[in-house]
N, CA, C and O atoms as CSV, one atom per row, in Angstrom:
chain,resi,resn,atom,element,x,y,z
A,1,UNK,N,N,119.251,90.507,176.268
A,1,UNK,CA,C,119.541,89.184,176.763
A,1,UNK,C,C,120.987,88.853,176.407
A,1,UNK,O,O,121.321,88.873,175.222
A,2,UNK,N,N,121.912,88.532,177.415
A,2,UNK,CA,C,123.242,87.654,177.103
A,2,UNK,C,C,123.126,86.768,176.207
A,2,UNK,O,O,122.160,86.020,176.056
A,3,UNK,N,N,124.357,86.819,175.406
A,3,UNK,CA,C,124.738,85.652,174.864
A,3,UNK,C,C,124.390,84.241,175.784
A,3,UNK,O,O,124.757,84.285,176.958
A,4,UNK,N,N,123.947,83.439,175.480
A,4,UNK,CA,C,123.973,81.631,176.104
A,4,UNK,C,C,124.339,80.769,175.224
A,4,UNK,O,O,124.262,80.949,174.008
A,5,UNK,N,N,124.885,79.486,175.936
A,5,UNK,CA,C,124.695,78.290,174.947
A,5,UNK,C,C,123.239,77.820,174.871
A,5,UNK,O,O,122.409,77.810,175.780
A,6,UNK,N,N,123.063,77.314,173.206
A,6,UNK,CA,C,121.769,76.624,173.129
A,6,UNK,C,C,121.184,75.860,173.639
A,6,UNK,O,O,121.829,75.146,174.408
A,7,UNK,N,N,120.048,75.652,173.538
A,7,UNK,CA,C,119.323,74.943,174.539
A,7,UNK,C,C,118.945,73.662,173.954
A,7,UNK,O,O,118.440,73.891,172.855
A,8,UNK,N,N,118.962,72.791,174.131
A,8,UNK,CA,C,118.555,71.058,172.867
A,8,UNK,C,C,117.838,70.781,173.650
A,8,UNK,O,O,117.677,71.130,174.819
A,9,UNK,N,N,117.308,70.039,172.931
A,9,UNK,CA,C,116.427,68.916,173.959
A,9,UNK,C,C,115.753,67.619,172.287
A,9,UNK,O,O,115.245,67.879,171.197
A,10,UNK,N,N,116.107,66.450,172.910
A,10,UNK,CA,C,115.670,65.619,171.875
A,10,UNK,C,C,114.951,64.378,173.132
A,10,UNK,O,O,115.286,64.074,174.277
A,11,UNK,N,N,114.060,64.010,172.393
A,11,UNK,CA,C,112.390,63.004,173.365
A,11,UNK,C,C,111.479,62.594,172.288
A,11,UNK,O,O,110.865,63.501,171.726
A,12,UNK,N,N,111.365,61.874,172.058
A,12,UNK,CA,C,110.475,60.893,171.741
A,12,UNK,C,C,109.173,61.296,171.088
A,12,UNK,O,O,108.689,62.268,171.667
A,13,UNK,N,N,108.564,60.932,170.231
A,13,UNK,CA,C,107.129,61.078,170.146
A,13,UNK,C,C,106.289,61.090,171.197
A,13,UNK,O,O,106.497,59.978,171.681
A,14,UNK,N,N,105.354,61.691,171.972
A,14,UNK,CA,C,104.206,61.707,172.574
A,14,UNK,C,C,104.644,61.964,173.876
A,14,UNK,O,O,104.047,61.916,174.951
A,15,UNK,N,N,105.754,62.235,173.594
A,15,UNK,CA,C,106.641,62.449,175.189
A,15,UNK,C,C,106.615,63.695,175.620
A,15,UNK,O,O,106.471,64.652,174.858
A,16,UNK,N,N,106.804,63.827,177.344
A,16,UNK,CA,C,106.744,65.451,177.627
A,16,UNK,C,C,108.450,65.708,177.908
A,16,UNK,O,O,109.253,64.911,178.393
A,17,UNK,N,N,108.634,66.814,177.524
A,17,UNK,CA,C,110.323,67.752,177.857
A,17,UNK,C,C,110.080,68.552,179.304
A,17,UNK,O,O,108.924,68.973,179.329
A,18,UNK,N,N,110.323,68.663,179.702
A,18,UNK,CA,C,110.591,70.164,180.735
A,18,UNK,C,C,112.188,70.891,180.412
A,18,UNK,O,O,113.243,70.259,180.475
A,19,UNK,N,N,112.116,71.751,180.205
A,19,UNK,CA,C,112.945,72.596,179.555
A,19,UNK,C,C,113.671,73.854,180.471
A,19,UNK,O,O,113.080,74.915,180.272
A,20,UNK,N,N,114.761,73.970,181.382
A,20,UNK,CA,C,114.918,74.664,181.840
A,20,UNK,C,C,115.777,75.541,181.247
A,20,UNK,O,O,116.746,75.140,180.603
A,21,UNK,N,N,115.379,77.359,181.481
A,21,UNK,CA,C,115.412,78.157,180.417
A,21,UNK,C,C,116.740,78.788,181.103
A,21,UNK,O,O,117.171,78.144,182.060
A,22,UNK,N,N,117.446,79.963,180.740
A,22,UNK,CA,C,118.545,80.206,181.011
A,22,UNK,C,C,118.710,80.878,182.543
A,22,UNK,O,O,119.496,80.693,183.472
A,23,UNK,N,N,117.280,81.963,182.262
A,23,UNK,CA,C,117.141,82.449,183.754
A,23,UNK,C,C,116.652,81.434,184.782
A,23,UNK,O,O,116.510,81.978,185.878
A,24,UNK,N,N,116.421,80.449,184.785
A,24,UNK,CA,C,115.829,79.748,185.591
A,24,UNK,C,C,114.373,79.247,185.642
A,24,UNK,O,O,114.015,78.254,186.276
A,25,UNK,N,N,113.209,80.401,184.572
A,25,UNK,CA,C,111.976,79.525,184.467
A,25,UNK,C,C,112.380,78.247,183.532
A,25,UNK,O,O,113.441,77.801,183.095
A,26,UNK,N,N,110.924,77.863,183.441
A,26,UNK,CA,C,111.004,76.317,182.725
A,26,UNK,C,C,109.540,76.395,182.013
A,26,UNK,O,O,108.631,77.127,182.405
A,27,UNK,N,N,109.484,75.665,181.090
A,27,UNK,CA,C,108.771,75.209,179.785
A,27,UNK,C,C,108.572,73.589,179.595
A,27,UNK,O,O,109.472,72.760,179.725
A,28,UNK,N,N,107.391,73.352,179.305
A,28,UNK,CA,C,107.446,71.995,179.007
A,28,UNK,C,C,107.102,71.866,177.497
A,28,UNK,O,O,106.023,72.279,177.074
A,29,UNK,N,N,107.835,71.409,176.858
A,29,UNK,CA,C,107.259,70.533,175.602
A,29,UNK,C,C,106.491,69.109,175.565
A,29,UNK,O,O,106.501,68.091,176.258
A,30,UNK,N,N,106.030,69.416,174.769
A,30,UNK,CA,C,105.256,68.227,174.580
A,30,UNK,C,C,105.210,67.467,172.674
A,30,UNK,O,O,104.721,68.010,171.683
A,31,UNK,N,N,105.661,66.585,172.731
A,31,UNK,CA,C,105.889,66.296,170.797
A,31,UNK,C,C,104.574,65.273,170.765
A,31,UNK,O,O,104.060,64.393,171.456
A,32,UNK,N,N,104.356,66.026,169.414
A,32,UNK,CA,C,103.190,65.080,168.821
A,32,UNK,C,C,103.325,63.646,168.545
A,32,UNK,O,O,104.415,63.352,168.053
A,33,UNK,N,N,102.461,62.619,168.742
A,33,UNK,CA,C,102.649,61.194,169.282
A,33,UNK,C,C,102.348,61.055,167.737
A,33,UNK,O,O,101.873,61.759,166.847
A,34,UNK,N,N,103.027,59.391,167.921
A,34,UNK,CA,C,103.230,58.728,166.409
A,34,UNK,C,C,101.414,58.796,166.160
A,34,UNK,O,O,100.550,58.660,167.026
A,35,UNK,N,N,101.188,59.111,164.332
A,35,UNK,CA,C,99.810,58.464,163.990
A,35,UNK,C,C,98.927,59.821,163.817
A,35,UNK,O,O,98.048,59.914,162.960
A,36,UNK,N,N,99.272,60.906,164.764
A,36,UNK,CA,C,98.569,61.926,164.545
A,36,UNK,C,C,98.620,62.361,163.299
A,36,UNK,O,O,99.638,62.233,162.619
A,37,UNK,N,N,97.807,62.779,162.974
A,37,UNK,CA,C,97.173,64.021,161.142
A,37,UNK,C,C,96.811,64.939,161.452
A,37,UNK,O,O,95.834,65.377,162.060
A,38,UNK,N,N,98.383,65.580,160.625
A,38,UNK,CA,C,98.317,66.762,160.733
A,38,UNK,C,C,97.468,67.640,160.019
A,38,UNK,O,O,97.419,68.870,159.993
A,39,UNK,N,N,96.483,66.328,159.160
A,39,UNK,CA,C,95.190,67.479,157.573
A,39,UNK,C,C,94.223,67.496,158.768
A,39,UNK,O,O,93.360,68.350,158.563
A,40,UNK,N,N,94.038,66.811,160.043
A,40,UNK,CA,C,92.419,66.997,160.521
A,40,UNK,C,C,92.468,68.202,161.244
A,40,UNK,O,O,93.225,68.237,162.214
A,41,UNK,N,N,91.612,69.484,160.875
A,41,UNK,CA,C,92.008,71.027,161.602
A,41,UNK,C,C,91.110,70.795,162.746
A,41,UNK,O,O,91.341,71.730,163.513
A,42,UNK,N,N,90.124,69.968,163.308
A,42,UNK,CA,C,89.643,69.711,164.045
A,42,UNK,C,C,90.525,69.196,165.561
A,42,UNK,O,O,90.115,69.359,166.710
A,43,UNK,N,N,91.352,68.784,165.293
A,43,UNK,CA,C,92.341,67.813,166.222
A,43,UNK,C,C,93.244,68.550,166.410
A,43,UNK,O,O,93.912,68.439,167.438
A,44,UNK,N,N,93.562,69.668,165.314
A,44,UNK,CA,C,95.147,70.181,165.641
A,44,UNK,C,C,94.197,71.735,166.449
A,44,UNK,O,O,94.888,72.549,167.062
A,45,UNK,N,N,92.896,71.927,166.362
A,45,UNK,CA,C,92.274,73.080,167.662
A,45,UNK,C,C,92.084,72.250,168.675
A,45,UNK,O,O,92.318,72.744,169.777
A,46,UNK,N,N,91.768,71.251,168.658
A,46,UNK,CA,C,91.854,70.452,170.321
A,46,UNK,C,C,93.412,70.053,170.700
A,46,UNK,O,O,93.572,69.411,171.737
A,47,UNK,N,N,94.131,70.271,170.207
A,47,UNK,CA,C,95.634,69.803,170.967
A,47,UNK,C,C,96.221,71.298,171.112
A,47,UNK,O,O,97.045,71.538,171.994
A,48,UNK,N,N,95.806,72.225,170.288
A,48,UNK,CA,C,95.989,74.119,170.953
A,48,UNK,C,C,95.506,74.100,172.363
A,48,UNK,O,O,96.267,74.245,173.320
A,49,UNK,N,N,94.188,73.914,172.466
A,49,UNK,CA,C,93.135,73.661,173.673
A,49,UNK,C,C,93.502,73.361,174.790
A,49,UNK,O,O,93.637,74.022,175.820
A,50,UNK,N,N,93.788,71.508,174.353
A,50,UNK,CA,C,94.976,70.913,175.437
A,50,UNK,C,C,95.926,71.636,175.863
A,50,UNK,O,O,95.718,71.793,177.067
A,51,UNK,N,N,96.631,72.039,175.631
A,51,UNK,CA,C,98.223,72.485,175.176
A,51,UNK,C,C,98.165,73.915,176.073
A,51,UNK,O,O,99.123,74.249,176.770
A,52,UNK,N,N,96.909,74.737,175.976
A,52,UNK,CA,C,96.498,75.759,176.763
A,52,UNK,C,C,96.461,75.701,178.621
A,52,UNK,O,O,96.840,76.403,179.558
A,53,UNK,N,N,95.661,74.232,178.374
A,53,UNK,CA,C,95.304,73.753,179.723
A,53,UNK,C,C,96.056,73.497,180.276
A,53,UNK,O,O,96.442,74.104,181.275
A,54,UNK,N,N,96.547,72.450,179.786
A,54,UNK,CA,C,98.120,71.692,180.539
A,54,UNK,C,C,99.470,72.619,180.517
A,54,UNK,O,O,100.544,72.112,180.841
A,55,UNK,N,N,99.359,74.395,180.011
A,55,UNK,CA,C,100.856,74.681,180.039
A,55,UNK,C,C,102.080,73.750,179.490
A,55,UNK,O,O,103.207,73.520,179.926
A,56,UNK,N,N,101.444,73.369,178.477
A,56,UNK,CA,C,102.649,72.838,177.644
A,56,UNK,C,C,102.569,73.480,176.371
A,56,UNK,O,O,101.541,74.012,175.953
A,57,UNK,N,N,103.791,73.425,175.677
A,57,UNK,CA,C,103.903,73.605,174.273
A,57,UNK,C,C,104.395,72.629,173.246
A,57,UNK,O,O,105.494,72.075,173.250
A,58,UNK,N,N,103.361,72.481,172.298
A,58,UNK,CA,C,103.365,71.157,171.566
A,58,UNK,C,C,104.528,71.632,170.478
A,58,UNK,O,O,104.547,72.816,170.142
A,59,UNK,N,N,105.392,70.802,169.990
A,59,UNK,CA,C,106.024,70.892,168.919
A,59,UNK,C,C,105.783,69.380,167.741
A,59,UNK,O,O,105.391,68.220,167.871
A,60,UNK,N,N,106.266,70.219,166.660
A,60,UNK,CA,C,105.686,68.668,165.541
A,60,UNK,C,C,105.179,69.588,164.017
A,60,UNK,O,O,105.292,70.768,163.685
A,61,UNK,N,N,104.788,68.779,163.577
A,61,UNK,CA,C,103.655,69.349,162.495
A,61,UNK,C,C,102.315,69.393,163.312
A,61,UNK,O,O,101.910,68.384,163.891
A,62,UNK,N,N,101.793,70.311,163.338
A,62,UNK,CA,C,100.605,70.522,164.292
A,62,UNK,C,C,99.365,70.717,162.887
A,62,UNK,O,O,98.408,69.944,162.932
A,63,UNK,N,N,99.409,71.473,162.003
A,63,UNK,CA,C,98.418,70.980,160.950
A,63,UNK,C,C,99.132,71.614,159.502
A,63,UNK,O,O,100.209,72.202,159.399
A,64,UNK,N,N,98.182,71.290,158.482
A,64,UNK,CA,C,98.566,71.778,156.891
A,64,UNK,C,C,97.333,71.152,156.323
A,64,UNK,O,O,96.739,70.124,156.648
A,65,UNK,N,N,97.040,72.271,155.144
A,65,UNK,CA,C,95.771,72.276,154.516
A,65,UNK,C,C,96.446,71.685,153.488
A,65,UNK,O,O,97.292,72.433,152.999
A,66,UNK,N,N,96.359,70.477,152.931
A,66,UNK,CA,C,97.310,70.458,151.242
A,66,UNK,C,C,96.062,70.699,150.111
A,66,UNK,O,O,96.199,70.516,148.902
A,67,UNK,N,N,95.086,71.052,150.633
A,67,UNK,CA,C,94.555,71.780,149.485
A,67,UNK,C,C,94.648,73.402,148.851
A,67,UNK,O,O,94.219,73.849,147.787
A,68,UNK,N,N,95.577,74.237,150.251
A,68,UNK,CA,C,95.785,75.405,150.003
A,68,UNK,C,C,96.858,75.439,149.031
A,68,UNK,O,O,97.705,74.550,148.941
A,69,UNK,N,N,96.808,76.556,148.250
A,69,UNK,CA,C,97.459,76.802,147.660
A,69,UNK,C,C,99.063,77.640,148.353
A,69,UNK,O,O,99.084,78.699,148.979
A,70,UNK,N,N,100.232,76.794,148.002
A,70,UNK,CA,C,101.384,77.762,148.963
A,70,UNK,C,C,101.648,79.252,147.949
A,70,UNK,O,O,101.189,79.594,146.859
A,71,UNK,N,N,102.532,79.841,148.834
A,71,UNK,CA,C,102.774,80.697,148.577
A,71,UNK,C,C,103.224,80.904,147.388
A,71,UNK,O,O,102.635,81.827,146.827
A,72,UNK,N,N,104.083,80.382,146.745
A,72,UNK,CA,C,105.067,80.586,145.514
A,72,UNK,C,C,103.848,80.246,144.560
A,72,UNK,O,O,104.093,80.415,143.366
A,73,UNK,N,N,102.862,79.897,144.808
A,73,UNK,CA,C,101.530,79.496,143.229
A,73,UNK,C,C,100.611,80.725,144.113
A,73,UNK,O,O,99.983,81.174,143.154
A,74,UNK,N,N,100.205,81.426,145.134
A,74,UNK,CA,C,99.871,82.405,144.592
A,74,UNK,C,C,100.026,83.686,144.870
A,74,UNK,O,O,99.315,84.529,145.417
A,75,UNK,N,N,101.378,83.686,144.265
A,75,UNK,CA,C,101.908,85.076,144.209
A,75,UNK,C,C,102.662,84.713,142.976
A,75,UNK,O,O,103.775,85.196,142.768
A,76,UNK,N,N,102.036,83.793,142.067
A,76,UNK,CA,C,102.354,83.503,140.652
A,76,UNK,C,C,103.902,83.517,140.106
A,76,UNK,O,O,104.141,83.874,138.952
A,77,UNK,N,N,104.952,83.101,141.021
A,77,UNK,CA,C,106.091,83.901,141.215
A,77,UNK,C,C,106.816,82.787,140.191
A,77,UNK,O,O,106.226,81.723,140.007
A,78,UNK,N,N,107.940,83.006,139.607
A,78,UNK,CA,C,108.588,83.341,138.761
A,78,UNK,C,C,109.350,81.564,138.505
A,78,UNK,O,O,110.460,81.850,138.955
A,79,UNK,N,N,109.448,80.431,138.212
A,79,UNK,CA,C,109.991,79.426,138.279
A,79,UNK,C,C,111.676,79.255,138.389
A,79,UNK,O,O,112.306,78.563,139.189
A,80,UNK,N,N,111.997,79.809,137.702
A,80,UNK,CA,C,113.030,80.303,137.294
A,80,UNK,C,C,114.220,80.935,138.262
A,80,UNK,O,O,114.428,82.116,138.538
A,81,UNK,N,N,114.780,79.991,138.594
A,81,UNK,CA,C,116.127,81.175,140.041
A,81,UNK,C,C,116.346,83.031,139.351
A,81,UNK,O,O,116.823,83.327,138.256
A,82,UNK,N,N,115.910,83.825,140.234
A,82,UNK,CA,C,116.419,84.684,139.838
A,82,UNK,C,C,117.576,85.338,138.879
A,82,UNK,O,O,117.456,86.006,137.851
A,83,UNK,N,N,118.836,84.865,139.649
A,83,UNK,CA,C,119.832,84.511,139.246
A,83,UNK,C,C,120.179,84.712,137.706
A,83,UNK,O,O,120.958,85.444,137.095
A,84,UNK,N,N,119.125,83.597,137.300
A,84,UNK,CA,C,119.585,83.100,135.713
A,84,UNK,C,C,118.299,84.180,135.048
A,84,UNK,O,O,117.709,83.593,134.141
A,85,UNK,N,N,117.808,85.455,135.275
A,85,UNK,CA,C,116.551,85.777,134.710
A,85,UNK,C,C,117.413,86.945,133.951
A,85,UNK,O,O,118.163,87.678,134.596
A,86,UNK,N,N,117.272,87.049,132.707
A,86,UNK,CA,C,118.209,88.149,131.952
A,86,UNK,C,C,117.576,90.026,132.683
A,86,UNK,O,O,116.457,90.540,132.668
A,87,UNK,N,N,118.752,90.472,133.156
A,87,UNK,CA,C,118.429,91.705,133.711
A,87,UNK,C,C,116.961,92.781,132.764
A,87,UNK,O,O,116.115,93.433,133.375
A,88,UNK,N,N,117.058,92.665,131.139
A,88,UNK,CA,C,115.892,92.937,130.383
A,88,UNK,C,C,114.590,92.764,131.082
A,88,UNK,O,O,113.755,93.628,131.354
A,89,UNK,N,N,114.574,91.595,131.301
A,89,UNK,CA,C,112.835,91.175,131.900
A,89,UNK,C,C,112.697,91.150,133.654
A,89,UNK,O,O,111.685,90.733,134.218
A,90,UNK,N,N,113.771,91.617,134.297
A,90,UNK,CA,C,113.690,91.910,135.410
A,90,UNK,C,C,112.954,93.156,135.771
A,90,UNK,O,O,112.025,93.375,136.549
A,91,UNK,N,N,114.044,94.321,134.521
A,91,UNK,CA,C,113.101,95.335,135.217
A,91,UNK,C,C,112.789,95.845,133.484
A,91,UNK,O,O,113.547,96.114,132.552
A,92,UNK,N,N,111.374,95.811,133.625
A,92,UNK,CA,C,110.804,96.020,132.294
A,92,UNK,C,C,110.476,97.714,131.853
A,92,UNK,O,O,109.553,98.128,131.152
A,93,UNK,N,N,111.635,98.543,132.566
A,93,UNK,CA,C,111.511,100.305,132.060
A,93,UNK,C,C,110.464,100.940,133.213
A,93,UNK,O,O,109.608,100.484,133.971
A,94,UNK,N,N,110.943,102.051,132.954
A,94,UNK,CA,C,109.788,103.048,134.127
A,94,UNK,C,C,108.632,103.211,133.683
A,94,UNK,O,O,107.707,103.372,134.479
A,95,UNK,N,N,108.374,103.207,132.058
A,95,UNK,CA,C,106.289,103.085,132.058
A,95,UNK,C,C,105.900,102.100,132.348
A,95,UNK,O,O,104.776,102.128,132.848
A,96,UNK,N,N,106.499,100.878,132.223
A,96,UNK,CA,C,105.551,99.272,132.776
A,96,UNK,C,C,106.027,99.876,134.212
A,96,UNK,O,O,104.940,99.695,134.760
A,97,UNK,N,N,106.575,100.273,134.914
A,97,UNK,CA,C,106.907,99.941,136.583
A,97,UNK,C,C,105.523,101.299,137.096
A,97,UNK,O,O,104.681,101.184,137.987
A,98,UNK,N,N,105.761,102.561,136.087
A,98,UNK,CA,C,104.386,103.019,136.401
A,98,UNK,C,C,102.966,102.713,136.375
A,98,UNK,O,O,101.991,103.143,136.992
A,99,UNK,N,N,103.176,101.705,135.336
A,99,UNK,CA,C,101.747,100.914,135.334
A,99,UNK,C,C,101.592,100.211,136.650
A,99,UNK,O,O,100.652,100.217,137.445
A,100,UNK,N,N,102.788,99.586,136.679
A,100,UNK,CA,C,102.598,98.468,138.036
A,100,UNK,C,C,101.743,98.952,139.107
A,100,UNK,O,O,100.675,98.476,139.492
A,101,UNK,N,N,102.425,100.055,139.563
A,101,UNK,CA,C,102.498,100.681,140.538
A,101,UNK,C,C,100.954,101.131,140.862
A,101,UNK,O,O,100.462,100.910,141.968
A,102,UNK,N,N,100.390,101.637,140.043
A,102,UNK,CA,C,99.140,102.142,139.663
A,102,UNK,C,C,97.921,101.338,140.112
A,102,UNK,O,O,96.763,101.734,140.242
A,103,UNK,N,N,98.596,99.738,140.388
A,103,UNK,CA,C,97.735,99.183,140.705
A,103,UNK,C,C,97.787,98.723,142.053
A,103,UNK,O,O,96.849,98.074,142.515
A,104,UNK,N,N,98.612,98.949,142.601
A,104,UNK,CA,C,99.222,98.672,144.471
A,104,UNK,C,C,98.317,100.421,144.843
A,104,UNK,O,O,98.260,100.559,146.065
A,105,UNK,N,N,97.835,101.332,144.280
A,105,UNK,CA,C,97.337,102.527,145.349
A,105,UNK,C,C,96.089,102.409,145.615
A,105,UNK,O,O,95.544,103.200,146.384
Protein backbone atom coordinates (compact mmCIF):
# COMPACT_ATOMS: atom_id res chain seq x y z
CA UNK A 1 0.00 0.00 0.00
CA UNK A 2 1.27 3.72 -0.82
CA UNK A 3 2.13 6.04 1.45
CA UNK A 4 -1.36 8.40 2.18
CA UNK A 5 -2.32 11.17 4.28
CA UNK A 6 -4.28 10.14 7.40
CA UNK A 7 -7.53 9.68 7.58
CA UNK A 8 -9.51 11.75 10.78
CA UNK A 9 -12.68 11.81 11.32
CA UNK A 10 -14.10 13.45 14.65
CA UNK A 11 -18.47 13.05 15.38
CA UNK A 12 -20.15 13.06 18.20
CA UNK A 13 -21.38 10.45 20.53
CA UNK A 14 -24.06 8.10 19.06
CA UNK A 15 -23.35 9.48 15.76
CA UNK A 16 -22.70 7.62 12.43
CA UNK A 17 -19.16 8.56 10.24
CA UNK A 18 -18.97 7.26 6.72
CA UNK A 19 -15.45 7.14 6.08
CA UNK A 20 -14.08 7.25 2.68
CA UNK A 21 -10.99 5.05 2.40
CA UNK A 22 -8.07 5.88 0.13
CA UNK A 23 -8.97 3.49 -2.71
CA UNK A 24 -12.32 4.58 -2.84
CA UNK A 25 -14.34 1.93 -0.61
CA UNK A 26 -16.02 3.37 2.45
CA UNK A 27 -16.66 2.36 6.12
CA UNK A 28 -19.03 3.62 8.46
CA UNK A 29 -18.35 4.28 12.04
CA UNK A 30 -20.49 4.41 14.44
CA UNK A 31 -19.38 5.96 18.29
CA UNK A 32 -20.85 4.76 21.31
CA UNK A 33 -23.74 7.13 22.59
CA UNK A 34 -23.43 9.08 25.88
CA UNK A 35 -24.57 6.67 29.12
CA UNK A 36 -23.57 3.40 27.66
CA UNK A 37 -21.54 0.71 30.22
CA UNK A 38 -18.98 -0.43 29.15
CA UNK A 39 -18.99 -3.37 32.57
CA UNK A 40 -22.48 -4.79 31.04
CA UNK A 41 -20.87 -7.84 28.64
CA UNK A 42 -24.36 -8.43 27.76
CA UNK A 43 -24.84 -5.03 25.79
CA UNK A 44 -21.36 -4.74 24.51
CA UNK A 45 -22.46 -8.68 22.50
CA UNK A 46 -25.60 -6.95 21.34
CA UNK A 47 -23.90 -3.77 19.89
CA UNK A 48 -21.09 -6.55 18.10
CA UNK A 49 -24.51 -8.07 16.79
CA UNK A 50 -25.85 -4.71 15.77
CA UNK A 51 -22.72 -3.53 14.39
CA UNK A 52 -22.64 -6.94 12.26
CA UNK A 53 -26.05 -6.18 10.84
CA UNK A 54 -25.89 -2.68 10.08
CA UNK A 55 -22.13 -2.87 8.51
CA UNK A 56 -20.91 -0.47 10.77
CA UNK A 57 -18.00 -0.34 13.02
CA UNK A 58 -18.47 0.81 16.49
CA UNK A 59 -15.64 2.70 18.08
CA UNK A 60 -15.52 3.79 21.99
CA UNK A 61 -14.91 1.67 24.99
CA UNK A 62 -17.03 -1.20 23.89
CA UNK A 63 -16.51 -3.30 27.28
CA UNK A 64 -13.94 -4.03 30.45
CA UNK A 65 -14.26 -6.52 33.17
CA UNK A 66 -12.76 -4.38 36.25
CA UNK A 67 -12.86 -7.38 38.10
CA UNK A 68 -10.17 -9.02 35.86
CA UNK A 69 -7.12 -8.97 36.83
CA UNK A 70 -4.70 -6.77 34.13
CA UNK A 71 -1.87 -7.86 32.90
CA UNK A 72 1.02 -6.37 34.90
CA UNK A 73 -0.75 -8.27 38.39
CA UNK A 74 -0.75 -11.39 36.57
CA UNK A 75 2.33 -11.85 35.24
CA UNK A 76 3.42 -10.67 38.81
CA UNK A 77 5.76 -8.26 37.03
CA UNK A 78 8.22 -6.26 38.62
CA UNK A 79 7.01 -2.55 40.15
CA UNK A 80 9.95 -1.07 39.74
CA UNK A 81 11.09 0.70 36.07
CA UNK A 82 13.46 -1.57 34.78
CA UNK A 83 15.82 0.93 34.33
CA UNK A 84 16.56 1.51 38.02
CA UNK A 85 16.72 -2.59 38.77
CA UNK A 86 20.54 -3.26 39.73
CA UNK A 87 21.93 -5.48 36.74
CA UNK A 88 22.69 -8.37 39.92
CA UNK A 89 18.95 -9.20 40.22
CA UNK A 90 18.21 -8.87 36.63
CA UNK A 91 19.97 -11.71 35.63
CA UNK A 92 20.35 -14.02 38.60
CA UNK A 93 23.47 -16.53 36.91
CA UNK A 94 22.99 -19.54 34.56
CA UNK A 95 21.81 -22.19 37.41
CA UNK A 96 18.72 -19.99 38.50
CA UNK A 97 18.11 -19.24 34.52
CA UNK A 98 18.43 -23.20 34.24
CA UNK A 99 16.02 -23.67 36.79
CA UNK A 100 13.78 -21.17 35.15
CA UNK A 101 13.80 -22.62 32.14
CA UNK A 102 12.97 -26.09 33.35
CA UNK A 103 9.80 -24.94 34.03
CA UNK A 104 8.59 -23.27 30.50
CA UNK A 105 9.26 -27.25 28.80
Amino acid sequence: MPPSDQIKADYNAGEIMPIELHDGGQITLRKLENGYDPRDRAAAVNKLFESAQSDEIITGLLYINEDQKDMHEMARMEDRPLNTIPYAELNPGAAKLKEIQKGFR
